[in-house]
N, CA, C and O atoms as a DFTB+ gen file, in Angstrom:
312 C
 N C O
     1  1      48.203     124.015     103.457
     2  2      47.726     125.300     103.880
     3  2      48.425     125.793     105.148
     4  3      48.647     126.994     105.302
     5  1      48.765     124.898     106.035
     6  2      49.534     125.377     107.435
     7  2      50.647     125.479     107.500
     8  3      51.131     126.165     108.401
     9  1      51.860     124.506     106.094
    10  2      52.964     125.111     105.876
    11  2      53.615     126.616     106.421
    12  3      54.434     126.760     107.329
    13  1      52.961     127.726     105.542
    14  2      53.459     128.664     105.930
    15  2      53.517     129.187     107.920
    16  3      54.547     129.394     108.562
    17  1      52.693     129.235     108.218
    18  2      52.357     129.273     110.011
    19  2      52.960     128.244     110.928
    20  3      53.050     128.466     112.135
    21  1      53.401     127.054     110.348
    22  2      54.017     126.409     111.232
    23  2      55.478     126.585     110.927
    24  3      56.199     126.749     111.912
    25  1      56.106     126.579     109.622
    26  2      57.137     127.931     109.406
    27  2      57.714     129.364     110.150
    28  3      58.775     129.546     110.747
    29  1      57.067     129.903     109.991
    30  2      56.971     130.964     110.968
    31  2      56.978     131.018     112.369
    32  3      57.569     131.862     113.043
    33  1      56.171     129.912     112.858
    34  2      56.245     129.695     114.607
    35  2      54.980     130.056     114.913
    36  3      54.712     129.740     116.072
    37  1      53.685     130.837     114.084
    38  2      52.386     131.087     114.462
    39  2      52.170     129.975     115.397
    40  3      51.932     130.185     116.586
    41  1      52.277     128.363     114.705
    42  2      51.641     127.632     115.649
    43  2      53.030     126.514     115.414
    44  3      53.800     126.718     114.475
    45  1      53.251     125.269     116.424
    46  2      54.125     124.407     116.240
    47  2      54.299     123.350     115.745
    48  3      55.405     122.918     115.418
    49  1      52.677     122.464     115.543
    50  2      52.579     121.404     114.753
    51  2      50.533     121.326     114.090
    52  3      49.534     121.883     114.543
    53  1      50.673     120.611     113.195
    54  2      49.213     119.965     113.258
    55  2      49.140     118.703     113.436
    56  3      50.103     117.956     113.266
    57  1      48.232     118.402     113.722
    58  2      47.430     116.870     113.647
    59  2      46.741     116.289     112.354
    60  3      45.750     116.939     112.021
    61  1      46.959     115.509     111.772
    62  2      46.067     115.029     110.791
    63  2      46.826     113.620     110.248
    64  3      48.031     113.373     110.216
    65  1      45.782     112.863     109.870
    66  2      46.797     111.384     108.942
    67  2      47.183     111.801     108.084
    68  3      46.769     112.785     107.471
    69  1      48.138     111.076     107.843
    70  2      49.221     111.271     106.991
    71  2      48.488     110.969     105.431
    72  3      48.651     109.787     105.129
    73  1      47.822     111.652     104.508
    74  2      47.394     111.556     103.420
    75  2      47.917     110.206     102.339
    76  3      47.310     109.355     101.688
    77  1      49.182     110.503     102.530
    78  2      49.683     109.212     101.827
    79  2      49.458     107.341     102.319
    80  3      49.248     106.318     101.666
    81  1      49.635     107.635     103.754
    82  2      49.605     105.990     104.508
    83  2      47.827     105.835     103.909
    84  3      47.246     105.058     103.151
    85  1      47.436     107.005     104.711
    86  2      45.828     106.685     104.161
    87  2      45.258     106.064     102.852
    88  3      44.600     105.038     102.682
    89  1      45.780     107.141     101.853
    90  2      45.393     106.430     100.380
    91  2      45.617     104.853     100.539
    92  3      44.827     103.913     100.620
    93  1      47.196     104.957     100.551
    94  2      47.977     103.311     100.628
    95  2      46.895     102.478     101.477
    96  3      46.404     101.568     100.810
    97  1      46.589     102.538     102.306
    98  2      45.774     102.229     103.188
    99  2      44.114     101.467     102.751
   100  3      43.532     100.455     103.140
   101  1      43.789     102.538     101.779
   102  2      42.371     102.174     101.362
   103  2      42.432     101.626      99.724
   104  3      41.486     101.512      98.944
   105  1      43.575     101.394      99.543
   106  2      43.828     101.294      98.259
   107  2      44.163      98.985      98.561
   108  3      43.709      98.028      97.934
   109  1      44.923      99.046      99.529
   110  2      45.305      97.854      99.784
   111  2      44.079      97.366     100.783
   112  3      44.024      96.138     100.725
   113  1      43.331      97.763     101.452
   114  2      41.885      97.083     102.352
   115  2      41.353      96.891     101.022
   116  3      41.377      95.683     100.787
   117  1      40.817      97.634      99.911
   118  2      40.123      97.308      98.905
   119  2      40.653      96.510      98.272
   120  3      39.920      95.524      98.196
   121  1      41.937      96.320      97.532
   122  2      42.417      95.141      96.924
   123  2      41.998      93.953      97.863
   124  3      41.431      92.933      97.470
   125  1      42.377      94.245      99.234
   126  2      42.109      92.808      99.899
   127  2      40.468      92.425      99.964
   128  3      40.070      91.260      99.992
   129  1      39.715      93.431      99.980
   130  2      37.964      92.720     100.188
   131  2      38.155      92.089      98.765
   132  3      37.676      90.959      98.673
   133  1      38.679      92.520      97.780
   134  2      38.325      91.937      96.155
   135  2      39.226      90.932      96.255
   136  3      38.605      90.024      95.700
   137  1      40.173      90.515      96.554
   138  2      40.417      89.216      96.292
   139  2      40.420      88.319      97.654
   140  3      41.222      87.409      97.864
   141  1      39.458      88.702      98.479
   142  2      39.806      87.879      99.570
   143  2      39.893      87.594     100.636
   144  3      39.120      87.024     101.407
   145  1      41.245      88.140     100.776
   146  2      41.724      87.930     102.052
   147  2      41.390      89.055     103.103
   148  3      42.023      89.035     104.159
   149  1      40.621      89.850     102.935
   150  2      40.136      90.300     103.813
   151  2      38.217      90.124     104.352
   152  3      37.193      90.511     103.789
   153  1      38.365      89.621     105.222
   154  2      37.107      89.004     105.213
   155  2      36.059      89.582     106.844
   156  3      36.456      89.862     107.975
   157  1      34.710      89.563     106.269
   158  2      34.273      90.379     107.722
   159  2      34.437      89.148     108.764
   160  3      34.317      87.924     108.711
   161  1      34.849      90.333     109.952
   162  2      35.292      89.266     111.136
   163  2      36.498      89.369     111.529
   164  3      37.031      89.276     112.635
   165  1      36.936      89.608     110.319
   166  2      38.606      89.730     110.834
   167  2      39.120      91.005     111.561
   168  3      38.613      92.120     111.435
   169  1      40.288      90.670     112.406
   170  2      40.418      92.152     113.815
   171  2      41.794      92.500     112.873
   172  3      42.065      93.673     113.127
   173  1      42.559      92.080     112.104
   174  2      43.816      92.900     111.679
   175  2      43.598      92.331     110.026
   176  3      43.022      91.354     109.547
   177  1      44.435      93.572     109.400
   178  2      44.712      93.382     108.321
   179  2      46.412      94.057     108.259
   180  3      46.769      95.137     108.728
   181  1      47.461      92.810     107.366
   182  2      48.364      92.781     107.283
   183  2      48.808      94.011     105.817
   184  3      49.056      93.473     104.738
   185  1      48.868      95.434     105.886
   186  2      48.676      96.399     104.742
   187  2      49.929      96.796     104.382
   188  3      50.389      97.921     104.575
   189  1      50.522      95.818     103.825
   190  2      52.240      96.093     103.148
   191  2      52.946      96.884     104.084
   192  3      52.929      96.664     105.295
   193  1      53.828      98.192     103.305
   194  2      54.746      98.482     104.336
   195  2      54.102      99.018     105.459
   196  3      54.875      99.555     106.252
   197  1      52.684      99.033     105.819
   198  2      51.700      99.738     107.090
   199  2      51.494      98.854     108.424
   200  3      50.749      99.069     109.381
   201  1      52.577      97.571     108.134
   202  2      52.175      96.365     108.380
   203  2      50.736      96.100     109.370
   204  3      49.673      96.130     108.750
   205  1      50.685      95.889     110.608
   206  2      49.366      94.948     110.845
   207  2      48.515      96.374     111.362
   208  3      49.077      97.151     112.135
   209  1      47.041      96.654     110.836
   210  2      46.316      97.340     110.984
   211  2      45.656      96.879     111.714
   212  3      45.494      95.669     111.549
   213  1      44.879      97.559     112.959
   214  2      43.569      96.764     113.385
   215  2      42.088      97.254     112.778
   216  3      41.790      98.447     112.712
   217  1      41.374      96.391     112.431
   218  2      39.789      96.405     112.123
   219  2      38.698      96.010     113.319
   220  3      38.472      95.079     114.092
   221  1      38.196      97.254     112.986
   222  2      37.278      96.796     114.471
   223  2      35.418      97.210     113.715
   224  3      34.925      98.205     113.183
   225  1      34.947      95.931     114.041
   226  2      33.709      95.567     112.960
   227  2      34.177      96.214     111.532
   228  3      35.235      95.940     110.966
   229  1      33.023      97.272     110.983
   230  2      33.430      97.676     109.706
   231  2      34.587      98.079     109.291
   232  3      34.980      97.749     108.172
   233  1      35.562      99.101     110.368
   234  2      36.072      99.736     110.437
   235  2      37.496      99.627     110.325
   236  3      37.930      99.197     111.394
   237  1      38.552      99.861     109.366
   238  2      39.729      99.864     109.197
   239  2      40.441     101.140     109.714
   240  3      40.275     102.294     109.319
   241  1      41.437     100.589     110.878
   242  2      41.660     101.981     111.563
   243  2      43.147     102.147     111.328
   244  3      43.996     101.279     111.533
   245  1      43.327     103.209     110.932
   246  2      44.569     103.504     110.439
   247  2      45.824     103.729     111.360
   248  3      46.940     103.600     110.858
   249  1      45.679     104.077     112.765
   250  2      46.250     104.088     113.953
   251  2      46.105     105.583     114.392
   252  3      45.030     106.169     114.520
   253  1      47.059     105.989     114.554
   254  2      47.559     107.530     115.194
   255  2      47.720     108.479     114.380
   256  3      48.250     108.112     113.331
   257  1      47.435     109.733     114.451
   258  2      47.398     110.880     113.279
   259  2      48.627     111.077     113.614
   260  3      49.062     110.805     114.733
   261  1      49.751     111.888     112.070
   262  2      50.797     111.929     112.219
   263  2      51.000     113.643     112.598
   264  3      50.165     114.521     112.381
   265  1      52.359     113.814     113.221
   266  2      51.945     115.175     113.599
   267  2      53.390     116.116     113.105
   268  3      54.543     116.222     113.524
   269  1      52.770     116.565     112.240
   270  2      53.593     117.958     110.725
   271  2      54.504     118.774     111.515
   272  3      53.826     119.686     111.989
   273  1      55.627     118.873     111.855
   274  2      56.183     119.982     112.264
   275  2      57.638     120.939     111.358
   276  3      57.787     120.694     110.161
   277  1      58.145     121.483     111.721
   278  2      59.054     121.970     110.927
   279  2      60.028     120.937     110.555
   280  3      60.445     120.940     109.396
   281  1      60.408     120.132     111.311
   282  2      61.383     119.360     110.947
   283  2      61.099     118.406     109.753
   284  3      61.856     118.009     108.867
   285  1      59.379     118.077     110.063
   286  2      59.151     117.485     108.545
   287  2      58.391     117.569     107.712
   288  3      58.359     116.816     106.739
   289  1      57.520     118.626     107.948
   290  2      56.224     119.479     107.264
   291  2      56.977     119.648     105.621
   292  3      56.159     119.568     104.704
   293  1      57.989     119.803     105.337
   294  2      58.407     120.144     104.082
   295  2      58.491     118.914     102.898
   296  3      58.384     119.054     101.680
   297  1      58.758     117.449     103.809
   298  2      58.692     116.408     103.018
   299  2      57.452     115.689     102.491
   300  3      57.424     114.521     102.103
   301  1      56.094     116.829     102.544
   302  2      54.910     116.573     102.399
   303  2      54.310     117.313     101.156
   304  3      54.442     118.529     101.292
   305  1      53.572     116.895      99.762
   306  2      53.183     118.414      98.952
   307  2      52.109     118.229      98.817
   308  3      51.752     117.700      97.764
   309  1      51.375     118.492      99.567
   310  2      49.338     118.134      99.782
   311  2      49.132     118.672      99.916
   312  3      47.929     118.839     100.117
């Protein structure tokens, strides 16, 4: 939706996670509670190419929101 406006120069970037790491993200914490190796207690989870995530109690934290600008807002189609 902000494509076009950050195009233009209305505004210069957004903030938001990166939709894709995320999926990847909750797609591989869930494989890991089902087979395993992810277990409560644990402070990192090792999430393929995302490598070491930190978990803090429930919480799988994905790190830093990525931030869209012209230079790479286009290599995104969400």
């Amino acid at each position: 939706m902000c494509k076009p406006y950050v195009h233009s120069g209305v505004i210069d970037s957004i903030v938001l996670w990166n939709t894709l790491d995320l999926g990847y993200l909750t797609v591989y914490a869930s494989n890991a509670l089902t087979n395993g190796t992810l277990k409560r207690g644990d402070k990192e989870i090792t999430a393929g190419r995302l490598g070491k995530i930190e978990v803090v109690d429930d919480e799988i934290r994905l790190g830093a929101p990525f931030i869209f600008n012209k230079e790479n807002i286009d290599r995104f189609n969400f």
